[in-house]
Backbone as JSON Lines, residues from 0, in Angstrom:
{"i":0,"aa":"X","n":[-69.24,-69.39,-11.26],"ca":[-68.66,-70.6,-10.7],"c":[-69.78,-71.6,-10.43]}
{"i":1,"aa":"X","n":[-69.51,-72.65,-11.24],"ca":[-70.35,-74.12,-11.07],"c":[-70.63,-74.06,-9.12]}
{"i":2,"aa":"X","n":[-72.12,-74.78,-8.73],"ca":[-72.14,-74.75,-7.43],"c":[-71.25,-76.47,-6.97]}
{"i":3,"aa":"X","n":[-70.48,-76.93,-7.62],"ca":[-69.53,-78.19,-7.55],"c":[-68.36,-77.39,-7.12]}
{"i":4,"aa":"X","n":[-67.8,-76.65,-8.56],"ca":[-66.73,-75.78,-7.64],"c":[-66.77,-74.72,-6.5]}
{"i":5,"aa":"X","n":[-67.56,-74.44,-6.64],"ca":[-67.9,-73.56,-5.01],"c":[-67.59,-74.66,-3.87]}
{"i":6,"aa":"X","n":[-68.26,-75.68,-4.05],"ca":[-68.13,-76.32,-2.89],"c":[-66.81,-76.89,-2.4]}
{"i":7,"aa":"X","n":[-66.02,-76.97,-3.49],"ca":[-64.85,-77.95,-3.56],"c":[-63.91,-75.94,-2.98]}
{"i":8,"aa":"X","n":[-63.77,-75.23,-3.37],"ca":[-63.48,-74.12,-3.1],"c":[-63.6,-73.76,-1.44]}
{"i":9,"aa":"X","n":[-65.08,-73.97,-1.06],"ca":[-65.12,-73.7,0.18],"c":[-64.41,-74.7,1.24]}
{"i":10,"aa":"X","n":[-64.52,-75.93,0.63],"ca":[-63.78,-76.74,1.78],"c":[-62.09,-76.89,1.44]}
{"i":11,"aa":"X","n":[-61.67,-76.38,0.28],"ca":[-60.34,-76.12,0.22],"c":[-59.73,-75.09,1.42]}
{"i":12,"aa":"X","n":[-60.67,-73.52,1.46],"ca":[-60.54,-72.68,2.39],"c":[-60.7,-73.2,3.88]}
{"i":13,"aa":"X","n":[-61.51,-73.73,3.98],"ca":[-62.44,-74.26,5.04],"c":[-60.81,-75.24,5.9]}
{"i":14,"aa":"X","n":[-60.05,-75.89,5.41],"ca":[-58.87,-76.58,5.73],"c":[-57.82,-75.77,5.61]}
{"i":15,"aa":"X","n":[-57.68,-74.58,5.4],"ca":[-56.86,-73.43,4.96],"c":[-55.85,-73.61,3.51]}
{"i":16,"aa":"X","n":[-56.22,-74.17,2.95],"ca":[-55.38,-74.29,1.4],"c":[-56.25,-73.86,0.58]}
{"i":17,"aa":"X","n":[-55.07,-72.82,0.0],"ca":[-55.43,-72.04,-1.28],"c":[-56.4,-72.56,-2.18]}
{"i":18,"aa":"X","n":[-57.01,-71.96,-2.94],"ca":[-58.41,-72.28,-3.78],"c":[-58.12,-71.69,-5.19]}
{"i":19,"aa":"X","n":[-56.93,-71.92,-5.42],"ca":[-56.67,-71.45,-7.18],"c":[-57.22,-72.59,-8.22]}
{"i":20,"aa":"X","n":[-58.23,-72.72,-8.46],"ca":[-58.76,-73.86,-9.52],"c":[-59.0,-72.74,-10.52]}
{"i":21,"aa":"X","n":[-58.64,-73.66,-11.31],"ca":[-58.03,-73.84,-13.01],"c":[-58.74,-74.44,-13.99]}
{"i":22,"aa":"X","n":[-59.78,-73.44,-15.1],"ca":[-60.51,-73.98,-15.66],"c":[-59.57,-74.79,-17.12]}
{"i":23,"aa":"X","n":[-60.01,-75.61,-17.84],"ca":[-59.46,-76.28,-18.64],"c":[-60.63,-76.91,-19.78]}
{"i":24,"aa":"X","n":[-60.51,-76.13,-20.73],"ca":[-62.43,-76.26,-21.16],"c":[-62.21,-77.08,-22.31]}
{"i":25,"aa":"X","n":[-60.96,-77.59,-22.7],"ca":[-60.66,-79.0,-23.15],"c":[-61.08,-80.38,-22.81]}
{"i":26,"aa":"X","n":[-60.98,-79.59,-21.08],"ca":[-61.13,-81.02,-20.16],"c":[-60.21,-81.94,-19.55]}
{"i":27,"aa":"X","n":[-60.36,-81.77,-18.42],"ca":[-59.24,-82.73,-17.49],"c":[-59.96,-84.26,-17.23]}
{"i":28,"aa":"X","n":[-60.82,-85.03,-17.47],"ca":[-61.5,-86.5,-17.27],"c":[-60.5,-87.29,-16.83]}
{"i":29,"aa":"X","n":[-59.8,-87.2,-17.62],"ca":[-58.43,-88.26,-17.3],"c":[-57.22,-87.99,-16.67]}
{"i":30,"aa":"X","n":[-56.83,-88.37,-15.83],"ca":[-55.46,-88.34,-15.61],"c":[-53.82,-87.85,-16.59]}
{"i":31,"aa":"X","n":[-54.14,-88.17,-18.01],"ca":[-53.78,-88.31,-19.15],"c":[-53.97,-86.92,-19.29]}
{"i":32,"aa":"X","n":[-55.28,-86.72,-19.91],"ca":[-55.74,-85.43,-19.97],"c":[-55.25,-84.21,-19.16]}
{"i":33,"aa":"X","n":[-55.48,-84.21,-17.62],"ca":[-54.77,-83.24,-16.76],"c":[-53.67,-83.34,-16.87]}
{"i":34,"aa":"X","n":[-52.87,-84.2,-16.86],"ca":[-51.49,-83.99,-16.65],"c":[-51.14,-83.12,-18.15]}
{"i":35,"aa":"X","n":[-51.57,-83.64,-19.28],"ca":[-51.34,-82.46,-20.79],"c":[-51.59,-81.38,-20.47]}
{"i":36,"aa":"X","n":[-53.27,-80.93,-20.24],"ca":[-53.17,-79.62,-19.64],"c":[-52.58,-79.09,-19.05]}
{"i":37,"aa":"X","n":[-52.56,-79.4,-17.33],"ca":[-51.36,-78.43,-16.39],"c":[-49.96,-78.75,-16.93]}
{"i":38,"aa":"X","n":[-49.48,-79.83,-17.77],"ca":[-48.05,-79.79,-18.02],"c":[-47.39,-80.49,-17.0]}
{"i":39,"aa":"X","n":[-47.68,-81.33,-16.25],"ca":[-46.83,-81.79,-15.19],"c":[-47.01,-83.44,-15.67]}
{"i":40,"aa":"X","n":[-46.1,-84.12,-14.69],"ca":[-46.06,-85.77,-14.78],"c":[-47.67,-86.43,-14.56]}
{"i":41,"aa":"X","n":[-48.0,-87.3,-15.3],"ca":[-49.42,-88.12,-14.95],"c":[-49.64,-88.85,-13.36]}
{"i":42,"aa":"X","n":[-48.65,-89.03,-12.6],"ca":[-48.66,-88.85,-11.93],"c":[-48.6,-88.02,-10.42]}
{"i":43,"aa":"X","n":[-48.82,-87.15,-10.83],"ca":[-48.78,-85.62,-10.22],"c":[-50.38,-85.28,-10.08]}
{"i":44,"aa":"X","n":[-51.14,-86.36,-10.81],"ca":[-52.69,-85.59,-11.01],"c":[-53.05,-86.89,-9.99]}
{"i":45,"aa":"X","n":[-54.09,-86.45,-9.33],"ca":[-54.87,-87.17,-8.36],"c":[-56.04,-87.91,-8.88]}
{"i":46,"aa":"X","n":[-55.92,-88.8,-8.75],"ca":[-57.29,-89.88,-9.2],"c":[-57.98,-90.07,-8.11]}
{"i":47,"aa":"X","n":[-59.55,-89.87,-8.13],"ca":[-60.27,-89.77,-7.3],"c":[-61.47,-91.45,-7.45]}
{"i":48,"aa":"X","n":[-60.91,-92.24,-6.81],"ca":[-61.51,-93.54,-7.44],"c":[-62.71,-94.18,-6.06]}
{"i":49,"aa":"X","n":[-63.86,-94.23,-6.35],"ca":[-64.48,-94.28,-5.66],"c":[-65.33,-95.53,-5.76]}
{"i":50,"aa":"X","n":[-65.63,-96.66,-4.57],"ca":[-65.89,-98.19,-4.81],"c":[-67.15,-97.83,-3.76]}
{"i":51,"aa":"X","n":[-68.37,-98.85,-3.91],"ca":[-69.01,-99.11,-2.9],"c":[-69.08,-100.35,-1.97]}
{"i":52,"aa":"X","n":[-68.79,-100.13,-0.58],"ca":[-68.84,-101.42,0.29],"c":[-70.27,-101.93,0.09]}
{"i":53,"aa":"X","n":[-69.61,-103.23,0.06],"ca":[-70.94,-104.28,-0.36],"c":[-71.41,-104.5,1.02]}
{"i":54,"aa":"X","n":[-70.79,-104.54,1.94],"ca":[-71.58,-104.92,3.42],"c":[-72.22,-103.64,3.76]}
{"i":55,"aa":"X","n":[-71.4,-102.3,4.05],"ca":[-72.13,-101.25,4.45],"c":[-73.05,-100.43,4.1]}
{"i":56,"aa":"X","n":[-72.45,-100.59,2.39],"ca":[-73.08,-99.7,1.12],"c":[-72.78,-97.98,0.99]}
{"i":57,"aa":"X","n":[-71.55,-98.15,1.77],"ca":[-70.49,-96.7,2.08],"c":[-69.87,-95.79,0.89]}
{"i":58,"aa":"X","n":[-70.23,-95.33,0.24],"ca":[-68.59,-94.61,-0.47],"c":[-67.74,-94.58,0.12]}
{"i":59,"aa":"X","n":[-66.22,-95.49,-0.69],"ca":[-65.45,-95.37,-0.37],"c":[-64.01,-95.1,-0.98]}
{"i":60,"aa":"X","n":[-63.26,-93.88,-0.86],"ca":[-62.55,-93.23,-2.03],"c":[-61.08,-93.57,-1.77]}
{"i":61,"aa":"X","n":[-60.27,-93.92,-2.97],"ca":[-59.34,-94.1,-2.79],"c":[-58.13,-93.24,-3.87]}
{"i":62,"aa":"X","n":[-57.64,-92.23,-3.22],"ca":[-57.17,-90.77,-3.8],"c":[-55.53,-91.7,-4.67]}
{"i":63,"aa":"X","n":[-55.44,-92.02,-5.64],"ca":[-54.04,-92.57,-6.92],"c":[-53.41,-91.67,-7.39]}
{"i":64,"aa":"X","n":[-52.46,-91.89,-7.72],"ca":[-51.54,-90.86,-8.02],"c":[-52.24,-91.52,-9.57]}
{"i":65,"aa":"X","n":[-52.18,-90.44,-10.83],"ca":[-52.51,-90.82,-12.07],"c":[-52.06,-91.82,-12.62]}
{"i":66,"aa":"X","n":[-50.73,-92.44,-12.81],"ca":[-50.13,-93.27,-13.88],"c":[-50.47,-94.84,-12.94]}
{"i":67,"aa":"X","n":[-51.14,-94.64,-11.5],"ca":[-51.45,-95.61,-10.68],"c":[-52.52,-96.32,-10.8]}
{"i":68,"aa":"X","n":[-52.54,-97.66,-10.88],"ca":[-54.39,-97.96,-10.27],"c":[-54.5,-98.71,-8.88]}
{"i":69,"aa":"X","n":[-55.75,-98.77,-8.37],"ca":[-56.21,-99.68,-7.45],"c":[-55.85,-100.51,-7.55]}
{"i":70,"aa":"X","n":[-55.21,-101.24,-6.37],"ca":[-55.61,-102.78,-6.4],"c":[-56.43,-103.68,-5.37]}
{"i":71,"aa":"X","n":[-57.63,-103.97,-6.1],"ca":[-58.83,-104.54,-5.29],"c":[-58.46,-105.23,-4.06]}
{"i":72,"aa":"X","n":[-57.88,-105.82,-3.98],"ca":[-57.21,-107.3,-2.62],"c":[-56.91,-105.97,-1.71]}
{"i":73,"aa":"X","n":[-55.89,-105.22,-2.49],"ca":[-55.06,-104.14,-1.2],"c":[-56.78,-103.3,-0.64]}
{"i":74,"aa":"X","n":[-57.1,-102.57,-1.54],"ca":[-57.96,-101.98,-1.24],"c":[-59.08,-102.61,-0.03]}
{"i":75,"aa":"X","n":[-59.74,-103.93,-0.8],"ca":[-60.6,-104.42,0.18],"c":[-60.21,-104.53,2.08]}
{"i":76,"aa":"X","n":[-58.83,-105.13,1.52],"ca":[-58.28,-105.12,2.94],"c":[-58.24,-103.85,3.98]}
{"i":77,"aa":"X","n":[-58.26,-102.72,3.07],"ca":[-57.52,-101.53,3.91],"c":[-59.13,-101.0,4.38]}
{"i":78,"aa":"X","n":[-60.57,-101.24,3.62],"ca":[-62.35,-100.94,3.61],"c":[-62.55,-101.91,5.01]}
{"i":79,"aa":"X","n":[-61.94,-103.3,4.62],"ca":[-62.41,-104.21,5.66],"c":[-63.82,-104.98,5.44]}
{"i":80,"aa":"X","n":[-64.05,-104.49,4.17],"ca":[-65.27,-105.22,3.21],"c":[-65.27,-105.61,1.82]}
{"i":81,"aa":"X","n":[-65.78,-106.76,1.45],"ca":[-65.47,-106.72,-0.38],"c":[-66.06,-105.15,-0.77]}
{"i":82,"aa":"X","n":[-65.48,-104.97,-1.84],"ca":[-65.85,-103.73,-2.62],"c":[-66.4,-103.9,-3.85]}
{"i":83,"aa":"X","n":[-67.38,-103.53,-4.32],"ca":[-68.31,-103.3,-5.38],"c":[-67.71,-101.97,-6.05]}
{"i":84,"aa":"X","n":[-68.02,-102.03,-7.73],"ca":[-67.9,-101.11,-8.5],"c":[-68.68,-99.46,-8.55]}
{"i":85,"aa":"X","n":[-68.72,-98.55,-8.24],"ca":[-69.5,-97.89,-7.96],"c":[-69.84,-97.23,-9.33]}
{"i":86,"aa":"X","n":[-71.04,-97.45,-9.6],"ca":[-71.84,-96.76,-10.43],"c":[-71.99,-95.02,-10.55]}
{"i":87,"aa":"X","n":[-72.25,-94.49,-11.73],"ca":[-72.48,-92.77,-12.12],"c":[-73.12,-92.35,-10.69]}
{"i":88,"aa":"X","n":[-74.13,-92.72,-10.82],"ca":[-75.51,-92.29,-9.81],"c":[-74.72,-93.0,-8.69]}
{"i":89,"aa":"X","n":[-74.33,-93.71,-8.23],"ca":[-74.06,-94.18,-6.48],"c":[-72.82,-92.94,-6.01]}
{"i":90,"aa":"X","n":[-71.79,-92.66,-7.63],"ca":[-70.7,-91.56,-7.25],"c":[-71.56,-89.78,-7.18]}
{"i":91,"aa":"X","n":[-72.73,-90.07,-8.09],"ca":[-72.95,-88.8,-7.89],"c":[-73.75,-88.36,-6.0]}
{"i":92,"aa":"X","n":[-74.34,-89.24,-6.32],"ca":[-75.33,-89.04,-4.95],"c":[-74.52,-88.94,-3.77]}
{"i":93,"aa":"X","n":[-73.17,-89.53,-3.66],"ca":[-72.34,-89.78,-2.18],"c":[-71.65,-88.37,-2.24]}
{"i":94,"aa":"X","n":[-71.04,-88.2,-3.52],"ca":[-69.68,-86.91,-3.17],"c":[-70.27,-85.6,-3.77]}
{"i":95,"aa":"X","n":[-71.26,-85.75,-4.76],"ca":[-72.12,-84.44,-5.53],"c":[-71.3,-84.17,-6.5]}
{"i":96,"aa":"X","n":[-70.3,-85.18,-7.21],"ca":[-69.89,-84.56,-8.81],"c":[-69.75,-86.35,-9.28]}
{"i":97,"aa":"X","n":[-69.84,-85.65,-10.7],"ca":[-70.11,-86.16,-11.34],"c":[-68.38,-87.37,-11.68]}
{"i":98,"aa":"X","n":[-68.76,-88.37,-12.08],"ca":[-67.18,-89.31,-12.34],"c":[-66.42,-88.21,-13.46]}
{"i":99,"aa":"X","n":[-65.19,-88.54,-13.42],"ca":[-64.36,-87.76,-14.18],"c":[-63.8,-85.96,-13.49]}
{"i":100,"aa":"X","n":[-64.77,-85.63,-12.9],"ca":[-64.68,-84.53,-11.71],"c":[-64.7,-84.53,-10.18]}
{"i":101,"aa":"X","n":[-64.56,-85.9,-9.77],"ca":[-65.04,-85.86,-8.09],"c":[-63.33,-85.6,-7.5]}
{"i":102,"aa":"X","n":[-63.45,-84.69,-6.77],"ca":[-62.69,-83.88,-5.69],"c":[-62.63,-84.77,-4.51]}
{"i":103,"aa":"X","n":[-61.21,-84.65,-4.27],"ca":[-60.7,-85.17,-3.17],"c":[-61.79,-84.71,-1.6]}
{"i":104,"aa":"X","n":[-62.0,-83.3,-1.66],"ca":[-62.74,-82.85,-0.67],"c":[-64.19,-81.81,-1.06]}
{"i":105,"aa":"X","n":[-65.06,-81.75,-0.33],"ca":[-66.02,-81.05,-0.55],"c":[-67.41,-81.88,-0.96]}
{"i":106,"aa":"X","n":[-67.22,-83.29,-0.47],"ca":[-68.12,-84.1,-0.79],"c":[-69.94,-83.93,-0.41]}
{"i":107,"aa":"X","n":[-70.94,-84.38,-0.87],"ca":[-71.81,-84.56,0.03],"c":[-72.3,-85.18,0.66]}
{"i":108,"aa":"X","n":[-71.79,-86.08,0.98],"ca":[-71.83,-87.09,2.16],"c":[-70.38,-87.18,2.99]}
{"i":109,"aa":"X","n":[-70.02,-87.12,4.2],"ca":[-69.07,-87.62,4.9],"c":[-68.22,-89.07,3.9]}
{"i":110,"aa":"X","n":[-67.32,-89.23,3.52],"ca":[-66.74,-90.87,2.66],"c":[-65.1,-91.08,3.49]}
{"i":111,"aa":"X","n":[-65.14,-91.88,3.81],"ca":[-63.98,-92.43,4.54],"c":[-62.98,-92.7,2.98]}
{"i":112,"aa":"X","n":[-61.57,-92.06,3.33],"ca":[-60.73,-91.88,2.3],"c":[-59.12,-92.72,2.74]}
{"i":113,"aa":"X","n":[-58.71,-93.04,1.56],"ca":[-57.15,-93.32,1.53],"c":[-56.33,-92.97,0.88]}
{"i":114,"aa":"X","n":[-55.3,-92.14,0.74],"ca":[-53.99,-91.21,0.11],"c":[-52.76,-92.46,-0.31]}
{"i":115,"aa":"X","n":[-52.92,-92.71,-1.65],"ca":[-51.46,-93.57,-2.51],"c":[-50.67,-92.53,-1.64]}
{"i":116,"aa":"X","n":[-49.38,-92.9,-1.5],"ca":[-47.89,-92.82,-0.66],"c":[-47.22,-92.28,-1.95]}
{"i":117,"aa":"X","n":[-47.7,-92.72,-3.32],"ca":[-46.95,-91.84,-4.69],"c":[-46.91,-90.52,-4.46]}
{"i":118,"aa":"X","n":[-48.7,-89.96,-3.89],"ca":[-48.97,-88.75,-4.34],"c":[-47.6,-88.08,-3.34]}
{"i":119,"aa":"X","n":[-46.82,-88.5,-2.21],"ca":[-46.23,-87.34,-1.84],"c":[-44.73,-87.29,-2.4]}
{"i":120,"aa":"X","n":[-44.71,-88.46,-3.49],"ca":[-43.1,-87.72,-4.01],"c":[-42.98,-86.38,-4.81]}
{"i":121,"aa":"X","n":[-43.77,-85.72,-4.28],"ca":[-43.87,-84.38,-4.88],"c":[-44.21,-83.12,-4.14]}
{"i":122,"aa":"X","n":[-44.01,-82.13,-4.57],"ca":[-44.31,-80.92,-3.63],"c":[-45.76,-80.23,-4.46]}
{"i":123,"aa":"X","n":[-46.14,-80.68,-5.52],"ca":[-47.44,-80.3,-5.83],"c":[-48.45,-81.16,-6.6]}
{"i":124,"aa":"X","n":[-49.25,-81.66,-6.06],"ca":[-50.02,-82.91,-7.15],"c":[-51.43,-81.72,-7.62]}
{"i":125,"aa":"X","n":[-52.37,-82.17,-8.52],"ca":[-53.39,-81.93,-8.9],"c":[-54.27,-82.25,-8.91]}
{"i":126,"aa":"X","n":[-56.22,-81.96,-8.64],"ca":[-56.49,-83.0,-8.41],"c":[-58.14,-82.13,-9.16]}
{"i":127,"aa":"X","n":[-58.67,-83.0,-9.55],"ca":[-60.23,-82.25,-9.7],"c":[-60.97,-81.74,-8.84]}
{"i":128,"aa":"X","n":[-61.74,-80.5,-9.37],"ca":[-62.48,-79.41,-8.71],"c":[-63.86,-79.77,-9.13]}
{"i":129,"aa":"X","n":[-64.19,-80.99,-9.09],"ca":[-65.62,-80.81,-8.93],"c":[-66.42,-80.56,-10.27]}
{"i":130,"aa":"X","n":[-66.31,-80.76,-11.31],"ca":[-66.48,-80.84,-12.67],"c":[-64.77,-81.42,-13.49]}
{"i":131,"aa":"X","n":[-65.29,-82.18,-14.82],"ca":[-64.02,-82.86,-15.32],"c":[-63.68,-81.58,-16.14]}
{"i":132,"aa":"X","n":[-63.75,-80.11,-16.02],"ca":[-62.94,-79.32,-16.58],"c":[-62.29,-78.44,-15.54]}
{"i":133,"aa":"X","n":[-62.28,-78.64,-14.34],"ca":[-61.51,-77.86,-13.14],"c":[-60.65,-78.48,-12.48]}
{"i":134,"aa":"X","n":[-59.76,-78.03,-11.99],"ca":[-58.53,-78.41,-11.17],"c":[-57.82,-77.7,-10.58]}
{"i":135,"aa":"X","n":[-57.11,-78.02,-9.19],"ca":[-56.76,-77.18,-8.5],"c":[-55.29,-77.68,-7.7]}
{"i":136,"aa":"X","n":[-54.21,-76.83,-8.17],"ca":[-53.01,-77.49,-7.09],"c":[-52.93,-77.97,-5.22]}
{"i":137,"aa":"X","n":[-52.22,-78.63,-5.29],"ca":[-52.02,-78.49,-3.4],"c":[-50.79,-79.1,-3.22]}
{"i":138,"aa":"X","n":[-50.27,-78.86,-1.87],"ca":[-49.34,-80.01,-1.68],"c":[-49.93,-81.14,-0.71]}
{"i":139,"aa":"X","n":[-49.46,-82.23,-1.59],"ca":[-50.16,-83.25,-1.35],"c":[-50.53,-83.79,0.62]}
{"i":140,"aa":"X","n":[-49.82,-83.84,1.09],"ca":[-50.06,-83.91,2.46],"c":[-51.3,-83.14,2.78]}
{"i":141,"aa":"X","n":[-51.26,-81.91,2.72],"ca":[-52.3,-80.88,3.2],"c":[-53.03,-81.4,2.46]}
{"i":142,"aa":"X","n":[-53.26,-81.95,1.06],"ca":[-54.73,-82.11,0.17],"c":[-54.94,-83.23,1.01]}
{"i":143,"aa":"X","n":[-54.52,-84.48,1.37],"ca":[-54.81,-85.66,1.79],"c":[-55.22,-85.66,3.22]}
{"i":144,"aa":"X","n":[-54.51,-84.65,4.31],"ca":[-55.2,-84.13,5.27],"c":[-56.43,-83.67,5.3]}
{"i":145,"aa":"X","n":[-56.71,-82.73,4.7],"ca":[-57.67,-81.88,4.47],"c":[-59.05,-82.94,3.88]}
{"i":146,"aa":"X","n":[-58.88,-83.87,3.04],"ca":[-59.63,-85.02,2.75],"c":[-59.88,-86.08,3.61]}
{"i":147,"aa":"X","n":[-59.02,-86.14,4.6],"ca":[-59.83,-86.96,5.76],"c":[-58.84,-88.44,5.48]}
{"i":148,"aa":"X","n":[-57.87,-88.48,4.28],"ca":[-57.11,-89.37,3.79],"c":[-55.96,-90.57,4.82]}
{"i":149,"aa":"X","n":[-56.51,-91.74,4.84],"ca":[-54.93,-92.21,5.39],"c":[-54.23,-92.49,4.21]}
{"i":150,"aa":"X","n":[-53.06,-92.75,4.36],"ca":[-52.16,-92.87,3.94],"c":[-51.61,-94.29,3.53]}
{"i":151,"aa":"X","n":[-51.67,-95.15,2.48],"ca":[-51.64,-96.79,3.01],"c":[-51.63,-97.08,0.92]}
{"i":152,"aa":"X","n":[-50.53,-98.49,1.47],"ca":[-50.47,-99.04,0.0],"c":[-51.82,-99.39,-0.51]}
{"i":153,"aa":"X","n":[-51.66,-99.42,-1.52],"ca":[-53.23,-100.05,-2.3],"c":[-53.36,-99.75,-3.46]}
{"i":154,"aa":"X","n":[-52.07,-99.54,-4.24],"ca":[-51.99,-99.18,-5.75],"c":[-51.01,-99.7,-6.15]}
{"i":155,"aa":"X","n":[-51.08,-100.11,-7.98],"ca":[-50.0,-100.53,-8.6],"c":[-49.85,-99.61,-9.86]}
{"i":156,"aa":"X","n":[-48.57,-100.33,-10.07],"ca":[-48.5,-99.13,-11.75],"c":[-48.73,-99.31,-12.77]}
């Protein structure tokens, strides 16, 4: 086990939800992608989208349901700072995986988070484990809990 998924593993346990991640050596990168693999709706897979505040210089993550994106205005508003694009290296250094694999939880830095309101029309979303070939179910509340997530518009379709 990659030391990415370990980590994403331990803080799955660490919040008490199951730690069944799911290798996929095709590759889950995309939203698109995971949802083919596990077989479920593109929106069922968790997008892990991560911006940097231009005033604080914070990671700051904003958890989409897949078929969803950001929307900057909502977003900025909900940071409370313009938001900057976050670069490979600014995502690797804040959460410790790499883009295409960053996990809702198990970061390495503390990152103030927000949960799309999509992810809970469901009783199981998906979300990356910490490399873009792992993934791991939850139900979404507990994943978005467990991530430190509020809950708040800031996506379109």
């Amino acid at each position: 086990m990659s030391e990415s998924v370990a980590r994403v593993v331990a803080a799955l346990r660490g919040h008490g939800l199951a730690a069944q991640v799911v290798e996929y050596p095709e590759g889950t990168r995309t939203a698109a992608e995971a949802a083919a693999a596990v077989g479920c709706d593109v929106d069922q897979i968790v997008k892990s989208i991560a911006f940097r505040g231009e005033a604080s210089g914070r990671c700051l993550l904003f958890l989409t349901a897949g078929g969803n994106r950001v929307d900057p205005q909502l977003a900025m508003g909900l940071a409370g700072e313009p938001l900057a694009k976050a670069d490979a290296d600014f995502v690797r250094v804040e959460t410790g995986f790499a883009i295409g694999g960053v996990a809702p939880v198990g970061h390495a830095r503390p990152i103030r988070a927000w949960g799309d309101p999509r992810l809970l029309d469901f009783p199981r979303v998906w979300a990356a484990a910490g490399t873009p070939r792992h993934v791991f179910p939850a139900e979404p509340r507990a994943l978005l809990s467990a991530a430190g997530a509020e809950v708040a518009h800031f996506a379109l379709r």
